[in-house]
MIBAPA-97279 format. One record per residue: residue in three letters; chain; x negated, y, z negated of N, C-alpha, C, O in turn. Coordinates in Angstrom, 3 decimals. Layout:
+------+-----+----------+----------+----------+----------+----------+----------+----------+----------+----------+----------+----------+----------+
: type : mol :   n_east :  n_north :     n_up :  ca_east : ca_north :    ca_up :   c_east :  c_north :     c_up :   o_east :  o_north :     o_up :
+------+-----+----------+----------+----------+----------+----------+----------+----------+----------+----------+----------+----------+----------+
:  ALA :   A :        X :        Y :        Z :        X :        Y :        Z :        X :        Y :        Z :        X :        Y :        Z :
...
+------+-----+----------+----------+----------+----------+----------+----------+----------+----------+----------+----------+----------+----------+
***
This chain:
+------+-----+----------+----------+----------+----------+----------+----------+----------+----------+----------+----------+----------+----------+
: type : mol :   n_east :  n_north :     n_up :  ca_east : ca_north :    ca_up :   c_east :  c_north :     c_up :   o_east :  o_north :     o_up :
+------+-----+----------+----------+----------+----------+----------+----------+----------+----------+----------+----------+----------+----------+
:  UNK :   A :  -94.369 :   86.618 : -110.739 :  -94.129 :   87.700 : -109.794 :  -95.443 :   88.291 : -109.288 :  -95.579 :   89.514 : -109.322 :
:  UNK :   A :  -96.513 :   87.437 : -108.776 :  -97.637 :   87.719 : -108.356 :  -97.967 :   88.737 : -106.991 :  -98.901 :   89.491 : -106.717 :
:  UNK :   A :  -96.378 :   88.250 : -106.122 :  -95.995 :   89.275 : -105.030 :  -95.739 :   90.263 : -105.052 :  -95.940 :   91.084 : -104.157 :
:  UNK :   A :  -95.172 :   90.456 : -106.192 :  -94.836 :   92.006 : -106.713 :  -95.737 :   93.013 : -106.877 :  -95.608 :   94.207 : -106.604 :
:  UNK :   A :  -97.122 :   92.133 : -107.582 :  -98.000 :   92.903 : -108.102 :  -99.329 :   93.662 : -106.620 : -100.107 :   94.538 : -106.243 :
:  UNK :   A :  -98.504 :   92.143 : -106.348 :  -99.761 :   92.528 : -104.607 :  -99.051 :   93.592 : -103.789 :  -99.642 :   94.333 : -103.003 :
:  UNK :   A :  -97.805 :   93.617 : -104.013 :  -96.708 :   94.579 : -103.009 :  -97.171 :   96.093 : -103.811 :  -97.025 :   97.130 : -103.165 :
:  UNK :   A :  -97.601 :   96.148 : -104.903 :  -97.695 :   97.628 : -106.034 :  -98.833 :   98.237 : -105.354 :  -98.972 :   99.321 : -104.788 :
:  UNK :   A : -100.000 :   96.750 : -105.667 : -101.697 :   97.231 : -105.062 : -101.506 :   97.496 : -103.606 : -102.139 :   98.480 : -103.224 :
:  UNK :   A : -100.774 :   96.858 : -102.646 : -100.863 :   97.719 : -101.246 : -100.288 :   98.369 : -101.185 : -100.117 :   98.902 : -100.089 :
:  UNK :   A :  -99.608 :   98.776 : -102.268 :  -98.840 :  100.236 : -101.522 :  -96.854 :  100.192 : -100.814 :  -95.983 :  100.913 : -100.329 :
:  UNK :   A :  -97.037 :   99.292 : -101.093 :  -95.676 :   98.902 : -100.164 :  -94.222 :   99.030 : -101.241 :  -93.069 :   99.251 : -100.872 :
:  UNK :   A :  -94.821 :   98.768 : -102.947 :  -93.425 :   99.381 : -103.273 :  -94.426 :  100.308 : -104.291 :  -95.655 :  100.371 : -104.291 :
:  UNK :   A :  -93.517 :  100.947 : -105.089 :  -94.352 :  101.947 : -106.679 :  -93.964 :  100.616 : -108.002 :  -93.457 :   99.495 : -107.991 :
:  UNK :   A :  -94.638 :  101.687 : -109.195 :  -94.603 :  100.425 : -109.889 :  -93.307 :  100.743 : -110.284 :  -92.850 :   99.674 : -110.687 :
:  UNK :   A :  -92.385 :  101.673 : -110.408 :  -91.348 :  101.787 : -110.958 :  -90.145 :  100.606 : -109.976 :  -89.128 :  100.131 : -110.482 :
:  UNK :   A :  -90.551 :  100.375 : -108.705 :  -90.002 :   99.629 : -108.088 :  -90.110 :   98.096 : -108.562 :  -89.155 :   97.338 : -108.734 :
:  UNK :   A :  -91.402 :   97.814 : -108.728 :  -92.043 :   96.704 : -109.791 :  -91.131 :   96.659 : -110.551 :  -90.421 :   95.671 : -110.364 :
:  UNK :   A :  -90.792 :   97.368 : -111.426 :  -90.541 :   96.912 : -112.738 :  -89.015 :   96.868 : -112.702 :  -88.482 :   96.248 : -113.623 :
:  UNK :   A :  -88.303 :   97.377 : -111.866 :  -86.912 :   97.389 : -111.663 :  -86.545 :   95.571 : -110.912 :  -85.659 :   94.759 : -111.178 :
:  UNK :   A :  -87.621 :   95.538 : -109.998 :  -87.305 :   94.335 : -109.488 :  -87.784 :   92.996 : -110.781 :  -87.330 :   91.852 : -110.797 :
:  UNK :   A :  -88.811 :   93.590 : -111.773 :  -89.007 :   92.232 : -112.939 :  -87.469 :   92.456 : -113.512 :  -86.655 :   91.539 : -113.618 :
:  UNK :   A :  -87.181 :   94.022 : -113.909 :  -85.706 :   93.274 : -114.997 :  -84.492 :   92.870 : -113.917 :  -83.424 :   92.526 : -114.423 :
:  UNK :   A :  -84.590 :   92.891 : -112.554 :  -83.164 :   92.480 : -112.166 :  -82.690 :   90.926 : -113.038 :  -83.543 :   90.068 : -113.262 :
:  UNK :   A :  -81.311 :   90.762 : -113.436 :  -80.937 :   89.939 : -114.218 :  -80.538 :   89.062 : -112.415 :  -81.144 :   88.029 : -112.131 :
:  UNK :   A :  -79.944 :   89.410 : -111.846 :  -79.222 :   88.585 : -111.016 :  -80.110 :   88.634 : -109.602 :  -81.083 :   89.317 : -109.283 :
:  UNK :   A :  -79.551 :   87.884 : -109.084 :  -80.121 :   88.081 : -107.127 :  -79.645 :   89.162 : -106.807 :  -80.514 :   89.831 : -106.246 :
:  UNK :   A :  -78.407 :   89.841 : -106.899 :  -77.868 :   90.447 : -106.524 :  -78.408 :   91.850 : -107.076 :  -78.198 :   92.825 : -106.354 :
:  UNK :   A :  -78.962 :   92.012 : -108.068 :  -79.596 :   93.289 : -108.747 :  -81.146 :   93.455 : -107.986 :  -81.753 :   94.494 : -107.725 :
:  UNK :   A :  -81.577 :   91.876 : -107.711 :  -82.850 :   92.012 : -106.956 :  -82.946 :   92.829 : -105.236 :  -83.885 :   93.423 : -104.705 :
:  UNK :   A :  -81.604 :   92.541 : -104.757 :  -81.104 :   92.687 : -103.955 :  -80.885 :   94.087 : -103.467 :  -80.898 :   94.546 : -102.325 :
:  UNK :   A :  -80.734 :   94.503 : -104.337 :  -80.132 :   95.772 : -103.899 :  -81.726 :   96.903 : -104.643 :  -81.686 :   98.102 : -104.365 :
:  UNK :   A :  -82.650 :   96.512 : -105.295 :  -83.878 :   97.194 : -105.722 :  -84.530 :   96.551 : -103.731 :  -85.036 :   97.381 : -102.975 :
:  UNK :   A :  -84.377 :   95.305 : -103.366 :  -84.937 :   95.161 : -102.300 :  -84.549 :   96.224 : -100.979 :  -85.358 :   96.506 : -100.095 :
:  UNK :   A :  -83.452 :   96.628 : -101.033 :  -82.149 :   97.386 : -100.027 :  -82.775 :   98.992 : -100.229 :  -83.027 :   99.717 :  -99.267 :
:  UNK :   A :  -82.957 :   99.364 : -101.547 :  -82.967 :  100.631 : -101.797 :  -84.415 :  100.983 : -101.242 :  -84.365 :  101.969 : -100.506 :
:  UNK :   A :  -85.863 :  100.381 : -101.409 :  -86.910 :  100.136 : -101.169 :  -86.906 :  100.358 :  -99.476 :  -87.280 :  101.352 :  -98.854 :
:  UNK :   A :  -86.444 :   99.290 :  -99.041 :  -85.806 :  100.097 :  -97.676 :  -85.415 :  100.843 :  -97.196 :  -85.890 :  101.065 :  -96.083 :
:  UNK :   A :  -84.574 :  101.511 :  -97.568 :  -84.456 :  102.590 :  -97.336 :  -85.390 :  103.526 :  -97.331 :  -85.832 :  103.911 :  -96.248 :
:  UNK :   A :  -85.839 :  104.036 :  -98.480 :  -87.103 :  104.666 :  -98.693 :  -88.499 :  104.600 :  -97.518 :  -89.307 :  105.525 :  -97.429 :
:  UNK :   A :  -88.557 :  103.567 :  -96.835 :  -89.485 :  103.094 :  -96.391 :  -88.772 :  103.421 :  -94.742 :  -89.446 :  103.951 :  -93.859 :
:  UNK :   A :  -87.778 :  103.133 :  -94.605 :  -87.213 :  103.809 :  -93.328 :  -86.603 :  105.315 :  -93.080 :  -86.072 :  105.915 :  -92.146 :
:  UNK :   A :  -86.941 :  105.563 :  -94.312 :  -86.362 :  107.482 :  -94.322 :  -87.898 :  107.782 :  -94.206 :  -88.227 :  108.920 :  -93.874 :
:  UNK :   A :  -88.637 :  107.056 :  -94.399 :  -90.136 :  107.498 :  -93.911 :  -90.090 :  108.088 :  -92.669 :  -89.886 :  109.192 :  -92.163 :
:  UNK :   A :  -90.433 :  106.617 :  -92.265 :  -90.628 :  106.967 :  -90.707 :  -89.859 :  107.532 :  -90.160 :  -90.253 :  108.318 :  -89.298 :
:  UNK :   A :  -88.860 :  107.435 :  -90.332 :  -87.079 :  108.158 :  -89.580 :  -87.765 :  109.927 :  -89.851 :  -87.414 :  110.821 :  -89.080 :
:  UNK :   A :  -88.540 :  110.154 :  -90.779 :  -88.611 :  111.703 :  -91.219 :  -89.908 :  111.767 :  -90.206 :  -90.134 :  112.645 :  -89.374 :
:  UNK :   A :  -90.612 :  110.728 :  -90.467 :  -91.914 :  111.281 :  -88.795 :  -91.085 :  111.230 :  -87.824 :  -91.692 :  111.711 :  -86.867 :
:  UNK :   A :  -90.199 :  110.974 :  -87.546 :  -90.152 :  110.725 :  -86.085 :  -89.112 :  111.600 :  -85.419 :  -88.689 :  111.710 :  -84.268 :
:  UNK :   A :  -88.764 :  112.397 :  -87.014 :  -88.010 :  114.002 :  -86.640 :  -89.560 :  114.713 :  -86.207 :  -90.178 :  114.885 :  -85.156 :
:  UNK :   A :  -89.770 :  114.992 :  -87.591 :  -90.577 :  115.652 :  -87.366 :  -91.785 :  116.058 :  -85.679 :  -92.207 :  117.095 :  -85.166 :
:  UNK :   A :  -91.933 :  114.325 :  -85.318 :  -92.559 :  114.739 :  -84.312 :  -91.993 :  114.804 :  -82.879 :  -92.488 :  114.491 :  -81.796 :
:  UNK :   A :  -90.552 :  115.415 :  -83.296 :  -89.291 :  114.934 :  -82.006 :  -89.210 :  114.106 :  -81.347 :  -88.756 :  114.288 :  -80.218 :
:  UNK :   A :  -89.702 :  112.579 :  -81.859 :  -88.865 :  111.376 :  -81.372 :  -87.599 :  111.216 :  -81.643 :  -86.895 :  110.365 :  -81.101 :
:  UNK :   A :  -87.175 :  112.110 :  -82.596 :  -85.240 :  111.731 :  -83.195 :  -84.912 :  112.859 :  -83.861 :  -85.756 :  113.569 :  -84.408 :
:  UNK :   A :  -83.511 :  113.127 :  -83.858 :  -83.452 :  114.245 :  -83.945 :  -82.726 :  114.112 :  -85.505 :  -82.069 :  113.073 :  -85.562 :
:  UNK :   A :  -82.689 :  114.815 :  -86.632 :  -82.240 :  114.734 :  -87.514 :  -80.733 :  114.133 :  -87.698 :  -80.578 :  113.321 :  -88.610 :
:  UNK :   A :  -79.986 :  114.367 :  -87.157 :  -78.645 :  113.912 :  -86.646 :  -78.942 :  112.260 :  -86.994 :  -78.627 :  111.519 :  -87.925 :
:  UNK :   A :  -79.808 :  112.080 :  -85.591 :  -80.298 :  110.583 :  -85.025 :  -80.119 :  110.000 :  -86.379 :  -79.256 :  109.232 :  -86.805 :
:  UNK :   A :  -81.352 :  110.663 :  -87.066 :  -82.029 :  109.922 :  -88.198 :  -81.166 :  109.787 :  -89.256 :  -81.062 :  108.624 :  -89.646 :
:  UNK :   A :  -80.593 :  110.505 :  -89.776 :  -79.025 :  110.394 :  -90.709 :  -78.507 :  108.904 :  -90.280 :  -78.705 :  107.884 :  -90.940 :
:  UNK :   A :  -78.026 :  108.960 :  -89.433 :  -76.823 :  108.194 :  -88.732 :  -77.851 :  106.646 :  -89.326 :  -77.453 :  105.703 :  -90.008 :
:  UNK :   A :  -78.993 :  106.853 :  -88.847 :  -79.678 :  105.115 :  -89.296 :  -79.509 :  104.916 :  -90.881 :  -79.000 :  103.946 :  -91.444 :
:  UNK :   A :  -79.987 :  105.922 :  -91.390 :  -79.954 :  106.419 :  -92.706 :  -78.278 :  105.484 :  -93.005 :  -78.122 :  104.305 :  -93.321 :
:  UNK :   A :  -77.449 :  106.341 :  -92.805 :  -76.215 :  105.799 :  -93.240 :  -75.869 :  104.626 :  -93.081 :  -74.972 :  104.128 :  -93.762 :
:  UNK :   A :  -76.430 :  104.061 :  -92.280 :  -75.847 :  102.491 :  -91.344 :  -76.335 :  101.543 :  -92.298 :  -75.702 :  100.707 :  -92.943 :
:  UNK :   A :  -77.813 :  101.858 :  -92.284 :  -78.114 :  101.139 :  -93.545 :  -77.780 :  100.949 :  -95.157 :  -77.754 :   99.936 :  -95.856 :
:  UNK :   A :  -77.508 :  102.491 :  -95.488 :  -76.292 :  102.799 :  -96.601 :  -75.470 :  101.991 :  -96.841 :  -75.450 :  101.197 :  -97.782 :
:  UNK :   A :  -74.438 :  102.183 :  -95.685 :  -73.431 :  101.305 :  -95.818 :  -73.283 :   99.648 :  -95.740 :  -72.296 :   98.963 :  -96.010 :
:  UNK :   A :  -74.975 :   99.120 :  -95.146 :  -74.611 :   97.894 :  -95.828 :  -75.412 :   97.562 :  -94.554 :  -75.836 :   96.423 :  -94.751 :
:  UNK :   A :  -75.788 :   97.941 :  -93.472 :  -75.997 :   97.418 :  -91.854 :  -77.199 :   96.690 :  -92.456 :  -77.670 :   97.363 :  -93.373 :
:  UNK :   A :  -78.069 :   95.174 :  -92.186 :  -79.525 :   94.831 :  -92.325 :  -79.954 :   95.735 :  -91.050 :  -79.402 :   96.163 :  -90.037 :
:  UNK :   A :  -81.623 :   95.811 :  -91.829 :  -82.708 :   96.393 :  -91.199 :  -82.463 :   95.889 :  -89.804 :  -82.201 :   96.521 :  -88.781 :
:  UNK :   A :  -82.673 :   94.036 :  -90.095 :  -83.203 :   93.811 :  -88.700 :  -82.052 :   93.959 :  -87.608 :  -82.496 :   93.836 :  -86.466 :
:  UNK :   A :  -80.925 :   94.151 :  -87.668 :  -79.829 :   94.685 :  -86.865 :  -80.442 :   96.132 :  -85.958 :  -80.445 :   96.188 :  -84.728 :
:  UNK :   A :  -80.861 :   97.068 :  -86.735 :  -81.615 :   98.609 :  -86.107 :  -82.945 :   98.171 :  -85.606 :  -83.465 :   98.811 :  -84.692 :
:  UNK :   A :  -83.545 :   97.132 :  -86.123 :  -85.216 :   97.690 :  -85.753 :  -85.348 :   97.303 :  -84.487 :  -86.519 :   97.313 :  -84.109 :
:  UNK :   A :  -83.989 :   96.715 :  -83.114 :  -84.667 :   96.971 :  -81.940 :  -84.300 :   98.347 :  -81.404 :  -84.911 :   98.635 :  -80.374 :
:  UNK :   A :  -83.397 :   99.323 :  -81.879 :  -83.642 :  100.515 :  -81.593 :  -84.480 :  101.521 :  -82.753 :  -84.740 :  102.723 :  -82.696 :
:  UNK :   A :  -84.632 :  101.002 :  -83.291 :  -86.082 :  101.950 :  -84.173 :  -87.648 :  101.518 :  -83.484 :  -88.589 :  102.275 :  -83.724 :
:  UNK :   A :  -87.870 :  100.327 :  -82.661 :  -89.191 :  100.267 :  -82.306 :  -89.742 :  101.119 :  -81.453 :  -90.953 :  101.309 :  -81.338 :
:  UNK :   A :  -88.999 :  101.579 :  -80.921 :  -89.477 :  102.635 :  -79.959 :  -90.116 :  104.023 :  -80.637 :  -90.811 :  104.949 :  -80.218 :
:  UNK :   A :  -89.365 :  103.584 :  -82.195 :  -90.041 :  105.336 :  -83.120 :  -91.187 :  105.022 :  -83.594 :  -91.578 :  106.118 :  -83.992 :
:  UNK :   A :  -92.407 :  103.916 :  -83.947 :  -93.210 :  103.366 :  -84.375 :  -94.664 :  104.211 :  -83.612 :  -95.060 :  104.159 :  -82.447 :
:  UNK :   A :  -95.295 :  105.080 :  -84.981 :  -96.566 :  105.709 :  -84.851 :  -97.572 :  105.338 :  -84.246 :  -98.588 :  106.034 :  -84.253 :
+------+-----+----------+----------+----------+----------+----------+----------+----------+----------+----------+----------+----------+----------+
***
């Protein structure tokens, strides 16, 4: 899991994310540490882009949820590119 460790050092997951993704037993446990990570990482930006009134909290929920409920990223990210810093 050498990717993992490179994903910790840039920054892109924490190590607690690390280490959830070493014990997943199944794909499916990997899967969903991969899903949740996402999220996180799109409530980011979704929160700049209240913040700097590109979207309005409402907006940002609603992606929030879509993805919740199961929607892939790459389904939203041609209406999220337009929120990009």
């Amino acid at each position: 899991m050498a990717s993992v460790d490179k994903m910790v050092g840039s920054g892109r997951i924490t190590g607690q994310e690390a280490e959830r993704m070493r014990a997943a037993g199944s794909p499916g446990e990997v899967d969903e540490v991969v899903r949740e990570i996402s999220l996180r990482h799109a409530g980011t930006k979704l929160n700049a882009a209240v913040d700097d009134d590109r979207l309005t909290k409402v907006e940002a929920d609603g992606f929030l949820d879509r993805l919740r409920a199961g929607e892939p990223l790459k389904s939203l990210q041609a209406e999220l590119r337009g929120l990009r810093s």
